[in-house]
N, C-alpha and C positions, 0 to 999 in steps of 0.2 A: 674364451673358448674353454668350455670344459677338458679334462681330461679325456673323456671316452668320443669326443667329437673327432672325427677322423679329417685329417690337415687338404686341404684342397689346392689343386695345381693351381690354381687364380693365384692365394695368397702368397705362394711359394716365390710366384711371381711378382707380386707386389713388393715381396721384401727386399725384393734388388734396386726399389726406382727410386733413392731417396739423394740421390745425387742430382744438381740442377740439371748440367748436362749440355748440347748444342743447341741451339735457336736457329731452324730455317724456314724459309716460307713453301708452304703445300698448296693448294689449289683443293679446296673444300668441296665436294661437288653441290649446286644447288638446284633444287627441284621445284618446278612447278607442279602442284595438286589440284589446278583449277581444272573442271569441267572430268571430277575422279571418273565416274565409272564409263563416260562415253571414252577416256584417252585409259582407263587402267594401264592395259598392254604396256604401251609407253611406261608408262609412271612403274611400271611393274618392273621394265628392266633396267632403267634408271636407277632405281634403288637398290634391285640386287646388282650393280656394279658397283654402287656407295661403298654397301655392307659386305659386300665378299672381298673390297678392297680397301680402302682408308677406314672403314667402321665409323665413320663420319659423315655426315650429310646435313642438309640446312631444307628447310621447307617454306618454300612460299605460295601465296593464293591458296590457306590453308583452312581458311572459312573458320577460324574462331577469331569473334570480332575483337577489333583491336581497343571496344570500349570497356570490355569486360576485360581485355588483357590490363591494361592500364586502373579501372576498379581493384582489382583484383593486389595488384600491385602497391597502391595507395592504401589497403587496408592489411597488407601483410606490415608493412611500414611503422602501421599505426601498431599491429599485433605486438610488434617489435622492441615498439617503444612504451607498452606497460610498463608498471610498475614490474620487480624480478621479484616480489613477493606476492604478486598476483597471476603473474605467468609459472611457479612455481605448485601454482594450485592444479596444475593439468600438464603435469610431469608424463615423462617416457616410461611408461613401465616395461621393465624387463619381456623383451620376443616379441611386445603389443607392435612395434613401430608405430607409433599413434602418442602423439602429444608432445611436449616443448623438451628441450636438452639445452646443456650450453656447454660448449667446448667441452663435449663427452666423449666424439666420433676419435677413435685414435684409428691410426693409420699402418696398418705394416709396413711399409715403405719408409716412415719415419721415426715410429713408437713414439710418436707426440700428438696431443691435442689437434686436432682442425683449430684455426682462430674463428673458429663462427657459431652462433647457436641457429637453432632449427625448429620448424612445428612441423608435426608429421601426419596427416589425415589421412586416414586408413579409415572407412565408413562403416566397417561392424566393429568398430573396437573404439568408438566415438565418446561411450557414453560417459559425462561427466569431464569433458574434456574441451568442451569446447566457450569460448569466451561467454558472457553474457550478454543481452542487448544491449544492457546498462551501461557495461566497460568497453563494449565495440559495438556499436547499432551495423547490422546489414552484414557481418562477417560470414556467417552461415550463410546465409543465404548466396550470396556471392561469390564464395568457395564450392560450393557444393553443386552450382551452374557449370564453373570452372571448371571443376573436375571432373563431370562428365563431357563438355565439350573432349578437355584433353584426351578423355575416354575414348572418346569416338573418333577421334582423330588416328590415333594407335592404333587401332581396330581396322582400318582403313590401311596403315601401312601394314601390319601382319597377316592382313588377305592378301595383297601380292606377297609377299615371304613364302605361304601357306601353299600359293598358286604354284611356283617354282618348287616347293619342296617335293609337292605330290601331296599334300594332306589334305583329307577332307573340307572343303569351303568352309564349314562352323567348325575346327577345330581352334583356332584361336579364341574366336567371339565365346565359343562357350567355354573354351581355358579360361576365360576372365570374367567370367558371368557375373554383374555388379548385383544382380536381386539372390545370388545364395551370400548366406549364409560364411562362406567358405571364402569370398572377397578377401581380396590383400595387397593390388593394388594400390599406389600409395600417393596424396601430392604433397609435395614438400616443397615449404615456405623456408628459404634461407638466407641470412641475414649475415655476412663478413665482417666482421669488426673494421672500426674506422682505424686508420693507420697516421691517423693528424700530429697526434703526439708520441707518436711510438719510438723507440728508441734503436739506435742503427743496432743492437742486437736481436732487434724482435725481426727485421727484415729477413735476420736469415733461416727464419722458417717457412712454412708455406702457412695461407688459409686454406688449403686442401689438397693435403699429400696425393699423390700420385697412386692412384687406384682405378680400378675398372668397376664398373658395374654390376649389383649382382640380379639385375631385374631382367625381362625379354627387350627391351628397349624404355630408350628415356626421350622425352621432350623437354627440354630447358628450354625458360622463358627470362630472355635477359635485358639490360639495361641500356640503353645506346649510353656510351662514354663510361662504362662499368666492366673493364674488363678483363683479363688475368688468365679467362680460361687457357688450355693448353693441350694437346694431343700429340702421344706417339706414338704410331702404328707398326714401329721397327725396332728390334733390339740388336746388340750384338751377337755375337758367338758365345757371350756366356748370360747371354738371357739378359743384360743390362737396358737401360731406355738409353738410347743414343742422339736422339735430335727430334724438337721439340716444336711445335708449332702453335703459334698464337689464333685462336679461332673468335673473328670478331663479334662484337656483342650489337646485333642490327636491331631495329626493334620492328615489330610484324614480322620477323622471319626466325622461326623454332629450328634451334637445333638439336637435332637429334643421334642416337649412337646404340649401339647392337652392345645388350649386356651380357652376361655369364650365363644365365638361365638359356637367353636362346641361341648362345654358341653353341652348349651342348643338347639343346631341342635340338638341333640341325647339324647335329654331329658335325657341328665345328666347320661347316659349310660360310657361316657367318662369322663376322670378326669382332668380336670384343676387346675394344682397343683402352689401352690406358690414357688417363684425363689427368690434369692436378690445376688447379687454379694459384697460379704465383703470387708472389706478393707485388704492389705495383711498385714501378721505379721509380726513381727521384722524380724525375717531371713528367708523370702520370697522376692523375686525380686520385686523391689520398684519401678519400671522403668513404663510408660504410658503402659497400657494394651487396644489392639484393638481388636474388636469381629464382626462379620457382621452377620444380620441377617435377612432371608425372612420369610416376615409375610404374609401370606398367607389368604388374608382377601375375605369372600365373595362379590360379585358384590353390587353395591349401589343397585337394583332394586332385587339383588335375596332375593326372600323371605326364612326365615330360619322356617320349621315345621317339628316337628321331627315326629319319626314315628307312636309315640302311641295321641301325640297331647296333651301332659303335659303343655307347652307352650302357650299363641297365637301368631299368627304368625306376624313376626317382619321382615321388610326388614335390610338387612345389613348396607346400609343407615344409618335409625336412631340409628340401637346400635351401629358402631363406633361411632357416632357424642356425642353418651352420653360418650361416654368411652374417648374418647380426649378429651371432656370437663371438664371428671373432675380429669386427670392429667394433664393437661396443664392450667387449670384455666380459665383466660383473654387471655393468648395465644392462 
């Protein structure tokens, strides 16, 4: 974070969650999205009770096919396992969010490294970035499906948000508009280091500090027996995370979760809840754990004003640009 970037209540917040903390079990709510627009209504207030409450929710009968989740999946694997001198040809450039990192993301919650590396697809910021046929046959192509499925699917959950808030029917669709220019939307392929040989002091870090989101909503796509993820939707009296929930890793069913962007679209009507993926226990599969996930980020030019105007209004622009400045630092 530069100097002159002004500090945000999100991280102020993050900086207190680096303690493990208590372990309880929540009841995640889960949603069916089959037969959207004849049941909306339903499915509209099923989610705004997710999102205005635990900021957690799981999606099933969600119409992205489970063969393309699974492609999709086998070739981030394969991204994964390049060569680090060939994956370092289609590096992160500083603000792009677009292209590979490895244990760059630090965390305010811990001031350490994430254990994981990352490819970052953002589609107008592509060029030069993406593998060749030669080193991965069918990657593009198969990401690129992928990520507008996920597209459409978001799209879907932010028209009921949209419905409840009072906004215009195309005010999200066209906050995201993937044919400008101005896209920034993001899907991220991510890869946690194996933990096979690791040594009882590497345990006591996380592969992904305790943080919230800084997109309008996320879809994770995760691994059956790959799991770690963790959610807490409650702090104490001094802002601390107090009790921790393990959120399971199903496969066909996306979970999802309300980021920063559109807590404050919805004047904090919605909940953007804290996330950290732990490290696994002793006898838990120790093995590289892989997750993908679309970040569903408004247009650089759309402006974000919620409805009652608690806010002023911010194009999406500059608050990603604060938000990747000050988890990725000088990156």
């Amino acid at each position: 974070m530069t100097s002159d970037t002004p500090k945000l209540a999100e991280l102020e917040k993050e900086a207190l969650m680096g303690s493990y903390g208590e372990e309880v079990d929540r009841d995640i709510p889960r949603i069916d999205m089959s037969d959207f627009h004849a049941r909306k209504a339903e499915i509209t207030e099923d989610l705004w009770q997710a999102a205005t409450g635990i900021g957690f929710f799981q999606l099933e009968n969600h119409g992205i096919p489970q063969a393309l989740i699974d492609e999709a999946f086998a070739l981030s694997a394969a991204f994964f396992d390049l060569p680090a001198d060939l994956k370092d040809t289609m590096p992160l450039r500083p603000g792009t969010n677009a292209g590979w990192e490895y244990m760059a993301q630090v965390r305010p919650s811990t001031g350490t490294a994430d254990r994981k590396e990352s490819f970052q697809i953002t589609l107008p910021r592509m060029r030069g970035l993406w593998p060749s046929e030669g080193d991965l046959a069918g990657f593009r192509a198969t990401m690129l499906a992928f990520e507008r499925q996920n597209w459409a699917l978001a799209m879907k959950v932010l028209s009921c948000f949209g419905d409840r808030l009072g906004f215009h029917p195309d005010t999200f669709i066209d906050g995201h508009d993937p044919q400008s220019d101005q896209y920034q939307s993001t899907l991220r392929l991510l890869h946690y280091l194996g933990m096979e040989d690791a040594t009882p002091e590497d345990f006591r870090g996380w592969r992904s500090g305790a943080h919230t989101d800084f997109d309008c909503l996320t879809l994770l796509h995760q691994k059956g027996g790959q799991g770690g993820l963790q959610l807490c939707p409650f702090k104490d009296s001094r802002g601390r995370a107090i009790a921790w929930t393990d959120v399971p890793p199903l496969e066909g069913v996306i979970t999802c979760n309300i980021g920063d962007m559109l807590m404050r679209w919805s004047d904090d009507r919605l909940q953007s809840t804290l996330h950290r993926v732990r490290m696994p226990k002793s006898d838990e599969y120790l093995g590289p754990r892989y997750s993908m996930a679309f970040f569903a980020q408004a247009n650089r030019d759309t402006v974000l004003a919620g409805p009652d105007g608690k806010y002023d209004p911010m194009t999406g622009h500059d608050y990603i640009q604060m938000r990747l400045g000050a988890n990725y630092g000088k990156k």
